[in-house]
Residue frames relative to the residue before (quaternion, step in Angstrom):
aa qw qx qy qz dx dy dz
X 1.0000 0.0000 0.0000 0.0000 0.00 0.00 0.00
X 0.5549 0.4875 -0.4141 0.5319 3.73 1.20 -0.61
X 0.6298 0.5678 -0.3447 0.4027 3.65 0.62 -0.67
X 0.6727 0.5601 -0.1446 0.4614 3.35 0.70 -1.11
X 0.6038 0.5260 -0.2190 0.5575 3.59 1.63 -1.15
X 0.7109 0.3969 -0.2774 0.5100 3.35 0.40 -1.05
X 0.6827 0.3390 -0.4950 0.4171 3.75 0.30 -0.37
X 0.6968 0.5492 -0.2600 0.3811 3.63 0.63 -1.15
X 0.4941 -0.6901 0.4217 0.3189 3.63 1.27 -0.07
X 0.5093 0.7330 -0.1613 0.4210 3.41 1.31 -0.48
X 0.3013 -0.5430 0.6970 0.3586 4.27 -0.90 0.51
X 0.7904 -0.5451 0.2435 0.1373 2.66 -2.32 0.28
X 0.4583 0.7787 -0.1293 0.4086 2.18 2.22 -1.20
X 0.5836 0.5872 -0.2638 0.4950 3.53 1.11 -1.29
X 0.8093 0.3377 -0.1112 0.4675 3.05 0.22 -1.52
X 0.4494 0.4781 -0.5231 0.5439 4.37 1.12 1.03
X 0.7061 0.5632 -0.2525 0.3470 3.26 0.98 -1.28
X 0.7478 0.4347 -0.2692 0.4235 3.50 1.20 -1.33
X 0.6763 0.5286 -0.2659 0.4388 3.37 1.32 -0.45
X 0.7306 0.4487 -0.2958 0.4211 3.64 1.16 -0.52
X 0.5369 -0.6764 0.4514 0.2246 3.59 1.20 1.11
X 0.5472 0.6740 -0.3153 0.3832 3.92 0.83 -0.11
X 0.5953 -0.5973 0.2292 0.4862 3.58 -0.62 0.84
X 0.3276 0.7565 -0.4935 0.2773 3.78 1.11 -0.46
X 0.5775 0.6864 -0.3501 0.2699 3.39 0.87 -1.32
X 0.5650 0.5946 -0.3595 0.4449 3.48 1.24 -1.46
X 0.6851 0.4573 -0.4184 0.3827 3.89 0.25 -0.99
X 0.8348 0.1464 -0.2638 0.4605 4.18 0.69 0.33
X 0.6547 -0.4557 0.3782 0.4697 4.02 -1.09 0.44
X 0.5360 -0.5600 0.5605 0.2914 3.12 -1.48 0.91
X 0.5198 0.4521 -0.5746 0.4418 3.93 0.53 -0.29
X 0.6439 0.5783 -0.4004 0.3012 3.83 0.31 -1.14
X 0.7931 0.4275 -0.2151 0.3768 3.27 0.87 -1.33
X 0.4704 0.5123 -0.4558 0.5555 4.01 1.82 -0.23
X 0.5575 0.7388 -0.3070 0.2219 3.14 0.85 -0.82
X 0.6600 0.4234 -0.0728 0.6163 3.30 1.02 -2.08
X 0.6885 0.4438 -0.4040 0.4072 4.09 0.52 -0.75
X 0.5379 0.4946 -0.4787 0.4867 3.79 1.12 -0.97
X 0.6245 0.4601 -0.4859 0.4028 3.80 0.23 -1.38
X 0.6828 0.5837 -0.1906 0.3959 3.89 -0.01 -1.55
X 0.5920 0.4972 -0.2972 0.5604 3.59 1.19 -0.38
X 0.7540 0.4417 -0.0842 0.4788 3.12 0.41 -1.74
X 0.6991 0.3242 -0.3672 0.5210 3.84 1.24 0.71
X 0.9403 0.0624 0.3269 0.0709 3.13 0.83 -1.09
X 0.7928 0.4618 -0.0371 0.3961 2.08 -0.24 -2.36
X 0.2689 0.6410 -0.7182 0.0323 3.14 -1.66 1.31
X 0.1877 -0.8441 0.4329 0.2546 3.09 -1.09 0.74
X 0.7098 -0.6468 0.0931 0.2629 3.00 -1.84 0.70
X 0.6914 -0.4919 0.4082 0.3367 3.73 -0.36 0.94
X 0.7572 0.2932 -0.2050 0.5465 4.23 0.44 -1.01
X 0.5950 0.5012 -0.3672 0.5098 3.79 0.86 -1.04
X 0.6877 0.3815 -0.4401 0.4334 3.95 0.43 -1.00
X 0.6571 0.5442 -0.4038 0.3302 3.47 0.39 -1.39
X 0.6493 0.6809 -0.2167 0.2604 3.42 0.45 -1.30
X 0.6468 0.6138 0.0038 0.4526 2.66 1.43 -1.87
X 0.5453 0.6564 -0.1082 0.5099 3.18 1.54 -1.51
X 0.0683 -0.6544 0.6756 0.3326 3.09 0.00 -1.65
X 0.7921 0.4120 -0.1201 0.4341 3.74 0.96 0.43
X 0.1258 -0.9346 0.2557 0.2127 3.56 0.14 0.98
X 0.5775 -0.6108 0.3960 0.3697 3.50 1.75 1.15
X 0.6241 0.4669 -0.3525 0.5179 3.77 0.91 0.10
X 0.0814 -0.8229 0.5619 -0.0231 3.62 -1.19 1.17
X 0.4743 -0.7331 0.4544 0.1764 3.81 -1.08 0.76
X 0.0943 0.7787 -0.6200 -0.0181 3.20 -1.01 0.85
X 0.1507 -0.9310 0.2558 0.2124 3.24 -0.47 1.30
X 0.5144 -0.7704 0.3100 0.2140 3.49 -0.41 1.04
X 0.6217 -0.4236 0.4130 0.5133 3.83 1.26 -0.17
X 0.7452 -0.5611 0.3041 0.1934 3.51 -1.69 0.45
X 0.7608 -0.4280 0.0998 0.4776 3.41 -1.18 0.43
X 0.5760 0.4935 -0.5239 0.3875 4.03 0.90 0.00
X 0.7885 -0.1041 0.2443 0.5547 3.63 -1.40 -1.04
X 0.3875 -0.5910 0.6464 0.2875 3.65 -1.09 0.83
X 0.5301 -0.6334 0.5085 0.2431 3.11 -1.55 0.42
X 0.4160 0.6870 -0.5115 0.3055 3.94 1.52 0.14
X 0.6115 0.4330 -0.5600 0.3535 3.88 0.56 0.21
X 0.5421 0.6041 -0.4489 0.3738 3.75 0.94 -0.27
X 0.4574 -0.8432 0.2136 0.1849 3.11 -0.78 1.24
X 0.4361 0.5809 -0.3438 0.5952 3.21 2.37 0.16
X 0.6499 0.3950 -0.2823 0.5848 3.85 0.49 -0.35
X 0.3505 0.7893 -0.1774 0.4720 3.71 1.24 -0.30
X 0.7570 0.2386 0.0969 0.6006 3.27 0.24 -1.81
X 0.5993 0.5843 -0.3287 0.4374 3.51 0.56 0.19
X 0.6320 0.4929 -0.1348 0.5827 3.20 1.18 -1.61
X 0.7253 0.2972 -0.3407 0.5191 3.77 0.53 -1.12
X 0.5320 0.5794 -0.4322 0.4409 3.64 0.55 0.24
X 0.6923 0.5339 -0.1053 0.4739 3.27 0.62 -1.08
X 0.7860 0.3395 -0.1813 0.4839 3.48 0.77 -0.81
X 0.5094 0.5651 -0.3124 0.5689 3.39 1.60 -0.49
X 0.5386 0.5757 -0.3298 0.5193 3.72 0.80 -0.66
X 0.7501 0.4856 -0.0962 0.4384 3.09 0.01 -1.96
X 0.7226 0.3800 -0.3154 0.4837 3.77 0.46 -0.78
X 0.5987 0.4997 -0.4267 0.4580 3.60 0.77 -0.87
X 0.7236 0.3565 -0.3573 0.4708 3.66 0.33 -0.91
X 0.7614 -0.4694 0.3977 0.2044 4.05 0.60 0.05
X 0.6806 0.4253 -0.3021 0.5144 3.05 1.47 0.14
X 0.3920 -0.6576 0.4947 0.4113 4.14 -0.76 0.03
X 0.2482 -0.6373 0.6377 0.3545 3.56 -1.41 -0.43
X 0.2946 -0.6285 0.7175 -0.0576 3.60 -1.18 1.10
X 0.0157 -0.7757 0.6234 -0.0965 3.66 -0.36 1.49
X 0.0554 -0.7825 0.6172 -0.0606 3.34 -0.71 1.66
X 0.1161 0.5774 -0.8080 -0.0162 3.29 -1.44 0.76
X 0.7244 -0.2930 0.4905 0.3857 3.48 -2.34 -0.27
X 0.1373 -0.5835 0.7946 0.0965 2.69 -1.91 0.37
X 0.8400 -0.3659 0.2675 0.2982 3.46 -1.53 0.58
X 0.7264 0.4325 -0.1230 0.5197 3.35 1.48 -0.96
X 0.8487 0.2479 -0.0692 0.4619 2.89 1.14 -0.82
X 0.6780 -0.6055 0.3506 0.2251 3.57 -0.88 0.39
X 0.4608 -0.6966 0.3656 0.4108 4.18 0.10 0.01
X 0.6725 0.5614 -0.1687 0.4518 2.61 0.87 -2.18
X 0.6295 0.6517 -0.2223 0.3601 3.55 0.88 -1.56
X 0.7412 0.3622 -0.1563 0.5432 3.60 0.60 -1.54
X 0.5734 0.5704 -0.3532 0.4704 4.02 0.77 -0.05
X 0.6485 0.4159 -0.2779 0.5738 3.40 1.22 -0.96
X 0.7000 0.4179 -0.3921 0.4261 3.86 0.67 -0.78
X 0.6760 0.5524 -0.4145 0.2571 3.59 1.08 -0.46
X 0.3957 0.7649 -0.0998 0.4983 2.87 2.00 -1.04
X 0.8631 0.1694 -0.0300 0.4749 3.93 0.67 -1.09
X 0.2812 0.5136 -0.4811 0.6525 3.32 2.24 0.27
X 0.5218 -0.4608 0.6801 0.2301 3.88 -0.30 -0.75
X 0.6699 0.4155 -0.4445 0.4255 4.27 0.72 -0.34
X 0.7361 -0.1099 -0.3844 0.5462 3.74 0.60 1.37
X 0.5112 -0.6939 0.4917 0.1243 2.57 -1.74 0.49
X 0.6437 -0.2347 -0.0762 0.7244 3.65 1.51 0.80
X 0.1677 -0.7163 0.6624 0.1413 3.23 -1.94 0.04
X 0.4431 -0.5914 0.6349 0.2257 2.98 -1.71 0.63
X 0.2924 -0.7658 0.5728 -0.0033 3.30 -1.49 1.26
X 0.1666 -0.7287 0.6502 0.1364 3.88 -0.21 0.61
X 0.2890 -0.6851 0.6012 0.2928 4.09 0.19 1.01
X 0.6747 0.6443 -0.3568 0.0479 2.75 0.28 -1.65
X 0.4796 0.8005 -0.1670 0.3182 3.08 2.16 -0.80
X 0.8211 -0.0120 0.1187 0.5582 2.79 1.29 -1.22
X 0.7067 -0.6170 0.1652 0.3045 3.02 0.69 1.39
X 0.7416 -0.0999 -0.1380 0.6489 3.45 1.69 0.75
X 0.4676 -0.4299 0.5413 0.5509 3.10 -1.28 -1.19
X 0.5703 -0.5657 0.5478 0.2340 3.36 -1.03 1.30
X 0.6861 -0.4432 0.5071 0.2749 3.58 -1.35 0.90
X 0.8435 0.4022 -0.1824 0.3056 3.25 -0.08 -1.37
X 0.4859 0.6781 -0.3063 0.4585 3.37 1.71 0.02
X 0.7326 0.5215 -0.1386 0.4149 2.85 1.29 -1.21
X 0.7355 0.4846 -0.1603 0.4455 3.27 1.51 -0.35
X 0.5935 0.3263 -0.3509 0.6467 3.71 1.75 0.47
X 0.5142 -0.6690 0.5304 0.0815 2.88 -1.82 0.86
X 0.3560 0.6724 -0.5028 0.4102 3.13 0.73 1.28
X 0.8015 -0.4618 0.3564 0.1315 3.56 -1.55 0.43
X 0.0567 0.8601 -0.4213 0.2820 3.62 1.34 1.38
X 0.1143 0.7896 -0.6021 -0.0300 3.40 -1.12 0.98
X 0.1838 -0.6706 0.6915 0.1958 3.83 -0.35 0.84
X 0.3387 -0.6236 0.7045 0.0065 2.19 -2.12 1.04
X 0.8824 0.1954 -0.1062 0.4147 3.80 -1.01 0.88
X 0.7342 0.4952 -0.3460 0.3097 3.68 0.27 -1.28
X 0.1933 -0.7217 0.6042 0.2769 3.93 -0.46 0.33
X 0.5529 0.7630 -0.2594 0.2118 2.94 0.85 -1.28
X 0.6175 0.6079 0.0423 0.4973 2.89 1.49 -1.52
X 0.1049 -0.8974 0.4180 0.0947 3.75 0.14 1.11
X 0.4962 0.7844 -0.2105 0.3069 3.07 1.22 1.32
X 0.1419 -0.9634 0.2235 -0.0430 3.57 -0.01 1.19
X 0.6213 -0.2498 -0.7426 0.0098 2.18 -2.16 0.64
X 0.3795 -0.6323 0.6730 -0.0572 3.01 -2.01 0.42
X 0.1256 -0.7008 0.6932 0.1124 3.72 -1.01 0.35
X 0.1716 -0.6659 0.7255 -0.0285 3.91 -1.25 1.35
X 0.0619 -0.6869 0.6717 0.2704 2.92 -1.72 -0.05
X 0.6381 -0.5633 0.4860 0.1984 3.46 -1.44 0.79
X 0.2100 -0.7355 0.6203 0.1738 3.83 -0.33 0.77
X 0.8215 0.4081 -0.3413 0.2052 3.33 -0.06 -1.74
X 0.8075 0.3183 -0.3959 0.2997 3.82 0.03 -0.26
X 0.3351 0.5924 -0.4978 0.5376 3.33 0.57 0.86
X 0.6719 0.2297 -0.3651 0.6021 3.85 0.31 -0.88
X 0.5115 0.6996 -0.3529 0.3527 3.65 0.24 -0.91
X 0.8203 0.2534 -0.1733 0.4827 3.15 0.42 -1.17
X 0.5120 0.6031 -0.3307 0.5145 3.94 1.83 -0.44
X 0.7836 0.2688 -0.3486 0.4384 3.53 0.90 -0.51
X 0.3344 0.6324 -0.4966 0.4916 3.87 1.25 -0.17
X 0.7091 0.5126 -0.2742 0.3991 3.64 0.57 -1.52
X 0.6952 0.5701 -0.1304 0.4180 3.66 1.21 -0.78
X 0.5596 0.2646 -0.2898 0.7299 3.83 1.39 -0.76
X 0.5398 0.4922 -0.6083 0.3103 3.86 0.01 -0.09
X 0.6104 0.4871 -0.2724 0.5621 4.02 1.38 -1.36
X 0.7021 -0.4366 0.3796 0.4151 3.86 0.52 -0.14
X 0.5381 0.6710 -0.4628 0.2145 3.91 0.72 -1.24
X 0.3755 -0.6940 0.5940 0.1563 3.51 -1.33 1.02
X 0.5860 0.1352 0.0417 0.7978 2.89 1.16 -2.04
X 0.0780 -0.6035 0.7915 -0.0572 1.89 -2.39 1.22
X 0.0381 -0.9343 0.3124 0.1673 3.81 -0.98 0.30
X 0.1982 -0.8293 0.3697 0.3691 3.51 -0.42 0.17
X 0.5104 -0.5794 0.5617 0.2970 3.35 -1.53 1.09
X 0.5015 0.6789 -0.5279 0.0945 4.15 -1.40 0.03
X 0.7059 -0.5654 0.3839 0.1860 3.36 -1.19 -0.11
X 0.3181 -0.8477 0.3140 0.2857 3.15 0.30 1.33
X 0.3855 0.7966 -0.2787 0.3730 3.07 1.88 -0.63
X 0.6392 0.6172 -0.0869 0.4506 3.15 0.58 -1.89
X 0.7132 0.5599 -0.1938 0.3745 3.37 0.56 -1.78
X 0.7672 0.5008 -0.0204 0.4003 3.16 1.14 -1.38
X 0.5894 0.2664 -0.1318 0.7512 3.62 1.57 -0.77
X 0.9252 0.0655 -0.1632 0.3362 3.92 -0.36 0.18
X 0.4721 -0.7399 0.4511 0.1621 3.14 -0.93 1.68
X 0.5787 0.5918 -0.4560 0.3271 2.95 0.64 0.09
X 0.6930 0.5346 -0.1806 0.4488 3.33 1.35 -1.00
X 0.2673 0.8007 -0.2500 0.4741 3.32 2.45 -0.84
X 0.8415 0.3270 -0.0874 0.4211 3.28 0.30 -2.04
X 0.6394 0.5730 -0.3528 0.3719 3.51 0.88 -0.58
X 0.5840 0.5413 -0.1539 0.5850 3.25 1.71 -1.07
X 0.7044 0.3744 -0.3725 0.4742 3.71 0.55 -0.30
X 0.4362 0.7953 -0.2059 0.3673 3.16 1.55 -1.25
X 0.6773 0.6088 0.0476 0.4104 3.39 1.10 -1.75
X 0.6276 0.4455 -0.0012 0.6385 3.27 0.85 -1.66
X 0.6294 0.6004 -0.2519 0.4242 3.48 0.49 -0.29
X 0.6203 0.5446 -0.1552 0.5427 3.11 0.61 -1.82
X 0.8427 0.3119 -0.2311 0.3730 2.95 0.02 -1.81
X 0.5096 0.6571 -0.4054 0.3798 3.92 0.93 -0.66
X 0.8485 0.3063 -0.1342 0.4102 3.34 0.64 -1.17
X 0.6264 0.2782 -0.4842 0.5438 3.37 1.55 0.93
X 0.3799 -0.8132 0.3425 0.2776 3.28 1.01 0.26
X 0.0583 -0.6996 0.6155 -0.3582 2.57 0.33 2.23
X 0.2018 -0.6342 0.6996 0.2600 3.44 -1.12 0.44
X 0.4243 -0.6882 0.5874 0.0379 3.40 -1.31 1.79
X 0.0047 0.7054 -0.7054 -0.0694 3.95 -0.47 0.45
X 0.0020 0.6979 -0.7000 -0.1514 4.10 -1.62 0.27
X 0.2949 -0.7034 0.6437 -0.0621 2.73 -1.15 1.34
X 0.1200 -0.8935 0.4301 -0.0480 2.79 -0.59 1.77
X 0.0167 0.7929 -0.5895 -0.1533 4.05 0.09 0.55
X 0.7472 -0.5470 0.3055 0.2218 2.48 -1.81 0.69
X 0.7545 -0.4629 0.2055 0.4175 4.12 -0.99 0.45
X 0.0548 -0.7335 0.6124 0.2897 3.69 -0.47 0.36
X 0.5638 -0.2253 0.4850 0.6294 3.91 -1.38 -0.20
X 0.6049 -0.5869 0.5163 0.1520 2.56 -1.93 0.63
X 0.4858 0.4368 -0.5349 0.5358 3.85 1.13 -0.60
X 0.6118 0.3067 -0.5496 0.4791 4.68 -0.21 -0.39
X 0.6380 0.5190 -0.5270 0.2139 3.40 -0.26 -1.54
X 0.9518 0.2437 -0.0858 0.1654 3.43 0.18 -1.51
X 0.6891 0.3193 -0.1073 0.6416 3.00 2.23 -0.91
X 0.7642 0.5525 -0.2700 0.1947 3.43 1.28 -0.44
X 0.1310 -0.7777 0.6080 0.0919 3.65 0.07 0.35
X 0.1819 0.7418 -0.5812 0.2807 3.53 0.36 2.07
X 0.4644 -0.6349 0.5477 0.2851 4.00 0.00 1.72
X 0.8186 0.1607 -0.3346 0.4383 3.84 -0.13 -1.22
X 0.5483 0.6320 -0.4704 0.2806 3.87 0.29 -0.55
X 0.6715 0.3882 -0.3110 0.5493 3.87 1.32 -0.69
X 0.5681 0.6510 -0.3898 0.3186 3.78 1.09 -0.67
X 0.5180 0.6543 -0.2583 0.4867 3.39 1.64 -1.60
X 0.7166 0.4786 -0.2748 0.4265 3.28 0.69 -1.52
X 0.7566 0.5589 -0.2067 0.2693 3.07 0.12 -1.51
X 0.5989 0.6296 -0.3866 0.3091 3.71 1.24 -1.64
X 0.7575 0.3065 -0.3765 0.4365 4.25 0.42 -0.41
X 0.3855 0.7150 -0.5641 0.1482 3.42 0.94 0.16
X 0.0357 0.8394 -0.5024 -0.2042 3.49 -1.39 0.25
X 0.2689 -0.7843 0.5508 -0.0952 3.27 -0.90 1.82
X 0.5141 -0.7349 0.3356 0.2881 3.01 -0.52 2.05
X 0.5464 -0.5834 0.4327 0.4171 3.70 -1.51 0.63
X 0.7379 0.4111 -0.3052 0.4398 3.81 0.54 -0.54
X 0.6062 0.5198 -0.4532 0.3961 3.25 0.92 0.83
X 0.1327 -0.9472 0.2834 -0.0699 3.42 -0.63 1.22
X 0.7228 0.1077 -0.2897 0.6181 3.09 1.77 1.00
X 0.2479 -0.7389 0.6071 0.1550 3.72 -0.59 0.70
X 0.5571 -0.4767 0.6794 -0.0289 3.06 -1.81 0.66
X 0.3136 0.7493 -0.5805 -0.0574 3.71 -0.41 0.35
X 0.7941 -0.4001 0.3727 0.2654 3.02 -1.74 0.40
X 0.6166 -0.7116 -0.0776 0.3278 3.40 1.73 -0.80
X 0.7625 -0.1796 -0.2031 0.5875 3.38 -0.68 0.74
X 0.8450 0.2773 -0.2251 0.3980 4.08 0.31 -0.48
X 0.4060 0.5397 -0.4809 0.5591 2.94 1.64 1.45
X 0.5856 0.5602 -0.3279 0.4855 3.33 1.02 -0.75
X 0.4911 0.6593 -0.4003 0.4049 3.66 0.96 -1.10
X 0.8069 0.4296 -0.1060 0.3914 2.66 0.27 -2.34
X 0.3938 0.8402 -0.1986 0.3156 3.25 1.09 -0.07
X 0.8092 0.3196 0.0613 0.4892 2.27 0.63 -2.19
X 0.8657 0.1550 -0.2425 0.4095 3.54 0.86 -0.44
X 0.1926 0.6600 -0.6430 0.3375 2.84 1.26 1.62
X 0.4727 0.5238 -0.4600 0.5391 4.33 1.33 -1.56
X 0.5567 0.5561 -0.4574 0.4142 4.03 0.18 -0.84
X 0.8146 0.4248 -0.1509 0.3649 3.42 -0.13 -1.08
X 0.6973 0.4458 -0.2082 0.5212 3.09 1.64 -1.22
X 0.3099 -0.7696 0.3330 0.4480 3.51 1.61 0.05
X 0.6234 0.5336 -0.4880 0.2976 3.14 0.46 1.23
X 0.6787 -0.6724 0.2703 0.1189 3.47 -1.15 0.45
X 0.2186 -0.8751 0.4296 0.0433 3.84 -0.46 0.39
X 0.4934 -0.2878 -0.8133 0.1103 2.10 -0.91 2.22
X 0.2683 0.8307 -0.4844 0.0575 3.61 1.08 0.27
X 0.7144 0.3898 -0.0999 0.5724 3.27 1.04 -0.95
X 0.6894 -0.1950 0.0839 0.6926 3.92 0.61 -0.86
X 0.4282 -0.6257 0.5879 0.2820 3.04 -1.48 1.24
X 0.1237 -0.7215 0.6729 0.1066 4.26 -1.15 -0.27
X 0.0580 -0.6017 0.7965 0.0151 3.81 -1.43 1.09
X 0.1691 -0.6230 0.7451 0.1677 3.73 -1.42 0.25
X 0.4378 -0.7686 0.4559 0.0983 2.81 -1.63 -0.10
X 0.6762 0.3960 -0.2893 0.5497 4.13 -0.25 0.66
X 0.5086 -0.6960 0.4772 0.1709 4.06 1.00 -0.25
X 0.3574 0.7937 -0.3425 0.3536 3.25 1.22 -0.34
X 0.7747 -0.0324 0.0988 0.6237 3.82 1.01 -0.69
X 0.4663 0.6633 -0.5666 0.1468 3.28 0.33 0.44
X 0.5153 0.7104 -0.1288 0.4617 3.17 1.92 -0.85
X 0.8423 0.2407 -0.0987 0.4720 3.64 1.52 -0.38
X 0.6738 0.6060 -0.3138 0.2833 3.18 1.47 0.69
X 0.6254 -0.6112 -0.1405 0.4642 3.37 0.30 0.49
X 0.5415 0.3487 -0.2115 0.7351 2.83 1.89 -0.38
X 0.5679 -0.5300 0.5483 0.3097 4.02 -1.36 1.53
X 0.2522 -0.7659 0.5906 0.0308 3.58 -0.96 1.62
X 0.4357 -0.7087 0.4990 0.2426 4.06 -0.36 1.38
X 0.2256 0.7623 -0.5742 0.1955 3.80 -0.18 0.89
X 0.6052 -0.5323 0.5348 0.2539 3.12 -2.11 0.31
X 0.0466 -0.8743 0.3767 0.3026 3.42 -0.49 0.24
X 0.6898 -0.4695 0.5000 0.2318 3.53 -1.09 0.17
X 0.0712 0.7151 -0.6762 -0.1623 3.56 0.09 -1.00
X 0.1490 -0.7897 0.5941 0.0364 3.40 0.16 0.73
X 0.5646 0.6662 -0.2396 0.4243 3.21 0.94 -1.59
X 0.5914 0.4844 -0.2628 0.5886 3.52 0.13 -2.20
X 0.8353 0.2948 -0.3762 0.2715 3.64 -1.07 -1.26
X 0.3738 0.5786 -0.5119 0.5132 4.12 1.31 -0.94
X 0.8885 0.2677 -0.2392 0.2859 3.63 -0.73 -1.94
X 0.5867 0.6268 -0.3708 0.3542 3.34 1.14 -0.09
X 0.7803 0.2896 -0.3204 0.4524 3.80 1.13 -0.23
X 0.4487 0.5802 -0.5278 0.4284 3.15 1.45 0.01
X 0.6959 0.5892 -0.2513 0.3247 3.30 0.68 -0.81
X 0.5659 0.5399 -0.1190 0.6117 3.26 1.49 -0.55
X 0.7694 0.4420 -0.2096 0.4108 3.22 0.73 -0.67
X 0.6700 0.4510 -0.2373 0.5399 3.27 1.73 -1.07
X 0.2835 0.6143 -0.5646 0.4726 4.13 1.62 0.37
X 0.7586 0.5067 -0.2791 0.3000 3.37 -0.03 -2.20
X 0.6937 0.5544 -0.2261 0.4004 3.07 0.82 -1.36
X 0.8680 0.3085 -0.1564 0.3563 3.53 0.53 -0.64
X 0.7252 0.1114 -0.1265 0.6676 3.28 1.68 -0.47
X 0.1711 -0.8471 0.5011 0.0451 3.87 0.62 1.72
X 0.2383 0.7699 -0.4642 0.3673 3.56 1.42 -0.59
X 0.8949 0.1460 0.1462 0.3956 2.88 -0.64 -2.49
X 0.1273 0.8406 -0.4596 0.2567 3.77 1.41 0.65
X 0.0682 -0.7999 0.5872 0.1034 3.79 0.05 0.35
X 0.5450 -0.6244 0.5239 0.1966 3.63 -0.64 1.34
X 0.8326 0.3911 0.0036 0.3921 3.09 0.25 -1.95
X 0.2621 0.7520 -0.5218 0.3059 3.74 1.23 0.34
X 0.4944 0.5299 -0.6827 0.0932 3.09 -1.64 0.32
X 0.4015 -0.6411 0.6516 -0.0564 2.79 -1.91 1.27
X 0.2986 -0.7721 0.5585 0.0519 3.53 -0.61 1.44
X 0.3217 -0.7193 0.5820 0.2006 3.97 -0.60 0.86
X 0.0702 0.7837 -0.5661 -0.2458 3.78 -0.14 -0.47
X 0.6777 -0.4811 0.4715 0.2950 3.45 -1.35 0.70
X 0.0474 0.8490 -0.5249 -0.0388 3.36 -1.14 0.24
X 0.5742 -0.6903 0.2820 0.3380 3.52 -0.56 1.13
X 0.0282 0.7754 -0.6171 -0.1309 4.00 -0.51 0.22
X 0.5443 -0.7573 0.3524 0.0775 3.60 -0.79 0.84
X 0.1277 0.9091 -0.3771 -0.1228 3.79 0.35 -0.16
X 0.5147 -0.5049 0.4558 0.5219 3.16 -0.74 -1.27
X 0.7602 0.3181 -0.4595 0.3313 3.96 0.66 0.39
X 0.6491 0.2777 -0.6378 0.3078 2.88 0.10 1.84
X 0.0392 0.7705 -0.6362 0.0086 3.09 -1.27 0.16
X 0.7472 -0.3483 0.1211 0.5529 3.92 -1.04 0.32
X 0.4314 -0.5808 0.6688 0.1712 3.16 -2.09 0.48
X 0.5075 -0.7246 0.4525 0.1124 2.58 -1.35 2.31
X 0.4160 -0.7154 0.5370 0.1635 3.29 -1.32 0.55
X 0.6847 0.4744 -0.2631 0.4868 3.30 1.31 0.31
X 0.5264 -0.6690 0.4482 0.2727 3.98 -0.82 1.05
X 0.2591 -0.6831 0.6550 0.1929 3.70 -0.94 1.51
């Protein structure tokens, strides 16, 4: 800092103030303070990471948790997009992201709370969905917590995402091409143990009720539960899918998502038929529509949006606990994305 003074022409004092970003700044011209950072660039200068925190009372680092003591679930490419949301958020505003799961020895839920009451983050974001809620023990410190997803769950604040106008707007997209029938592909499994899947399915039926569409569900049979819920395995739904039977006078499907549709699609392939000539197909989450060879009609997620949305939320709480709003939450809503596999409904029996 004496270095930095002596080039910048400036006391030291000046040159704490221009660099610690703090309201202090007001007490000298904003040329003074580009001034002292150009100088402070142009050497160097970084400062030290334990002195700021300390100093702080805060170590500008935040948690996202990643799932239990096996493989985290950040290489999946829907849990993925979240995180690179989230950390893009989180970095722009100045803060890091600090991904915690378990380890054989040690416990998730457990090592979040110690990281949390060590002081090496300052809150974390929780994907319940991980773990089949929000753990008790969350609920019982006063620290800076965002859930992710569960409605169910009367807990805040919290980021959700909106199913219904996304299908909505996929079947509107469908009686505009002509479809009567239309169906959805999913897991009866699924249907039955998670509201989320509940809502997508009611969500559907809806749409199609009030244009009077006739709605058909197509149900396949259970995958394990690591495909059913986190995986997005092309052959694991194909296996499934190959005895399915889907009525001839139905002419576009709905899937559950994007690597159902795939599997979908080059099942008509196999079956020597075509897409959307024969059956039109939307998937669901975005995940691949963007890389196959031909632009795949799907619902999106916003994976992204929902990531930058609790960092963002989280780094409010975190910085101005005052005006923290318990009761926050912030609904994502789906949104239609167009492709090329649909297109009108044939008028002729496959």
């Amino acid at each position: 800092m004496r270095d930095i003074a002596a080039a910048a022409k400036v006391s030291i004092a000046t040159v704490s103030i221009a660099l610690s970003r703090r309201m202090g700044t007001a007490r000298i011209s904003e040329s003074c303070i580009q001034r002292v950072r150009a100088v402070a660039t142009e050497l160097g200068y970084l400062e030290n990471y334990h002195a700021k925190a300390l100093k702080e009372g805060r170590s500008r680092t935040i948690g996202l948790m990643i799932g239990g003591s096996g493989p985290s679930y950040i290489g999946n490419q829907y849990w993925g997009r979240i995180a690179s949301g989230l950390e893009f958020a989180a970095r722009s505003a100045g803060y890091d992201v600090l991904m915690v799961g378990g380890t054989q020895h040690s416990d998730p839920v457990q090592r979040t709370l110690n990281l949390i009451m060590s002081g090496r983050i300052d809150g974390v974001v929780v994907p319940v969905n991980l773990y089949g809620g929000m753990p008790l023990a969350f609920q019982q410190i006063k620290a800076p917590i965002v859930q992710l997803f569960r409605e169910d769950l009367q807990l805040r604040p919290r980021v959700l995402f909106h199913d219904t106008p996304g299908i909505v707007a996929a079947v509107c997209h469908l009686a505009e091409l002509g479809h009567h029938r239309i169906a959805w592909l999913g897991y009866e499994g699924l249907t039955s143990r998670h509201a989320r899947y509940q809502n997508r399915v009611r969500a559907f039926q809806g749409a199609c009720a009030r244009l009077g569409i006739a709605a058909e569900h197509v149900i396949m049979e259970e995958l394990p539960e690591h495909y059913a819920i986190y995986g997005h395995s092309v052959e694991a739904y194909l296996n499934t899918m190959r005895p399915l039977p889907i009525r001839a006078d139905v002419t576009a499907v709905l899937c559950m998502n994007d690597a159902c549709a795939l599997a979908l699609l080059h099942l008509l392939g196999e079956r020597g038929l075509s897409c959307p000539a024969d059956l039109s197909i939307i998937g669901f989450d975005h995940l691949y529509a963007d890389i196959t060879p031909r632009p795949l009609t799907t619902i999106s997620h916003r994976l992204d949006e929902i990531g930058a949305a609790a960092a963002a939320m989280l780094v409010r709480n975190i910085e101005d606990p005052e005006a923290a709003l318990p009761d926050e939450e912030i609904s994502i809503p789906s949104s239609f994305v167009p492709g090329v596999t649909t297109g009108p409904a044939r008028t002729r029996e496959r």
